[in-house]
ZATIVO-101811 format. One record per residue (C-alpha): x, y, z. Coordinates in steps of 0.001 Angstrom, whole numbers, padded with zeros to 6 digits, always signed. Example, Ala and Ser with C-alpha at 12.3 -4.5 7.8 and 13.67 -1.06 7.14 Angstrom:
% ZATIVO-101811
+012300-004500+007800 +013670-001060+007140 
% end
This chain:
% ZATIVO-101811
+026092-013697-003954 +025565-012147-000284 +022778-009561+000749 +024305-006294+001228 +023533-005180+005009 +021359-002498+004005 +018735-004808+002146 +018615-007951+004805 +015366-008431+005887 +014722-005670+008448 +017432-003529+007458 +017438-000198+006578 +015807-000221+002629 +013030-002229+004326 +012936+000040+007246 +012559+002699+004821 +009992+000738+002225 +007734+000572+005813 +008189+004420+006508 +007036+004799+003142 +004064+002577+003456 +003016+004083+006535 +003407+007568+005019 +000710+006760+002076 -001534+005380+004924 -001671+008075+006502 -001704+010552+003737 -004690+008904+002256 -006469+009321+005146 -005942+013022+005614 -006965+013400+002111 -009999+010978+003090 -011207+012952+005825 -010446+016329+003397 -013038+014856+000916 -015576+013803+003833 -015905+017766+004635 -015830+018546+001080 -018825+016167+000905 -017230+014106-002310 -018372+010674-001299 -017186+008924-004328 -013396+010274-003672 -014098+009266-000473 -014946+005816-000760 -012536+005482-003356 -009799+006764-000860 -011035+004593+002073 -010607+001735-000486 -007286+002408-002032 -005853+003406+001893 -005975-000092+002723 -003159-001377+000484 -000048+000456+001497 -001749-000542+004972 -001603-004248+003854 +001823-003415+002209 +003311-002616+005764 +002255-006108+006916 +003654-007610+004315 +006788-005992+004601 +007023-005735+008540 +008708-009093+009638 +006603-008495+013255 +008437-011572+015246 +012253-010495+013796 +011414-007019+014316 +010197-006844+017947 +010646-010019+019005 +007023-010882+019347 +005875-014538+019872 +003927-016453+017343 +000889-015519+019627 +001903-011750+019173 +002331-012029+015903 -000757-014177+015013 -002723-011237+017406 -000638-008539+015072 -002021-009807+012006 -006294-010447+013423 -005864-006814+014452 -004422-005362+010912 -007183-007446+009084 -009717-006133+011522 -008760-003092+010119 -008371-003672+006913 -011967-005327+006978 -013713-002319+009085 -012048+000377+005857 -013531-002110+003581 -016904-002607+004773 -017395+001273+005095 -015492+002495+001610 -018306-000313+000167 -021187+001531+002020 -020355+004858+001493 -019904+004116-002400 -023320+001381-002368 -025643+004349-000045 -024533+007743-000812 -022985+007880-004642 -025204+008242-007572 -024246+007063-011142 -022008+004153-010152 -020924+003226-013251 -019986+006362-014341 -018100+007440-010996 -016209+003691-011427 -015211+004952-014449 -013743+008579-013710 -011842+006493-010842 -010187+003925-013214 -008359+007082-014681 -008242+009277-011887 -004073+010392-010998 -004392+007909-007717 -005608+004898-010165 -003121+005661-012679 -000193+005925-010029 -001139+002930-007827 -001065+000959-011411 +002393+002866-012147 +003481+001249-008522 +001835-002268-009186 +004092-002327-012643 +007019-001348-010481 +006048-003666-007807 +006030-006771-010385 +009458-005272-011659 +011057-005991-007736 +009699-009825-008524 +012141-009812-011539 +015386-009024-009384 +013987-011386-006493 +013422-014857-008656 +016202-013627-011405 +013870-013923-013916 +014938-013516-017986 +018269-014458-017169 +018893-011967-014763 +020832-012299-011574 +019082-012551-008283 +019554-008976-006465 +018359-008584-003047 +019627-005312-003058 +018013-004128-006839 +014708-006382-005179 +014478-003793-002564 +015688-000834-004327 +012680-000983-007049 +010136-002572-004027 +011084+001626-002608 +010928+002854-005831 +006756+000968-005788 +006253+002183-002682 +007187+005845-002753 +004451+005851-005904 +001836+005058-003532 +002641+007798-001446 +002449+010040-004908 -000896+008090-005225 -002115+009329-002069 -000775+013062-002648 -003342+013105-005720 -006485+012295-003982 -008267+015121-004493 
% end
């Protein structure tokens, strides 16, 4: 069976899985810096935490040398750059939450059901779905096209995810 057009690799559902990636990033950080002048450090950490995986999501999904025609070099310097990043958000979501918030346990707990918890584990679910139509698992037909179709689907919950920090 051939790949419709529209979900090739770089074509327009993966175009638009990126623009949704990109639109959780950012929307978690707004709400981030929101609960840094509310003064709710636990949100906050939690938020600089959970921003980092529709960032990593984008660099999955982003096929940098097809996509801009970047040499290996570029793309190698594309990547040290996003786990920079990734590794900076980490380091200070871990000391906000270590320094500033009291009852740890309890505040871990309140996050494991907060709306962005239960939404980003909605969009893992959904995620591990995509994997279904990609191997054609349980007897299913590979479909590129269903593959990136519920991969959207995944993606447009973490931008729901993100809309609920608060």
């Amino acid at each position: 069976m051939t790949t419709p057009e529209i979900a090739a690799e770089n074509g327009l559902l993966e175009n638009l899985q990126v623009v949704l990636l990109l639109m959780a990033t950012l929307l978690f950080l707004v709400r981030t810096y929101a609960l840094s002048k509310a003064n709710n450090l636990a949100l906050l950490s939690y938020g600089l935490f959970v921003s980092t995986f529709p960032f990593i999501g984008v660099g999955r999904e982003v096929s940098f040398g097809s996509a801009v025609g970047a040499s290996a070099q570029g793309v190698l310097a594309v990547q040290v750059v996003m786990g920079a990043v990734v590794g900076v958000v980490l380091v200070a979501a871990l000391v906000v939450f270590v320094r500033f918030v009291d009852s740890k346990l309890a505040t871990i707990r309140r996050l494991l059901v907060h709306p962005t918890s239960l939404s980003i584990y909605l969009a893992i679910l959904v995620f591990g779905v995509s994997s279904v139509f990609e191997q054609g698992a349980f007897g299913l037909s590979k479909s590129a096209l269903l593959e990136e179709l519920v991969e959207l689907l995944a993606f447009a919950l973490l931008v729901r995810a993100a809309w609920v920090l608060r």
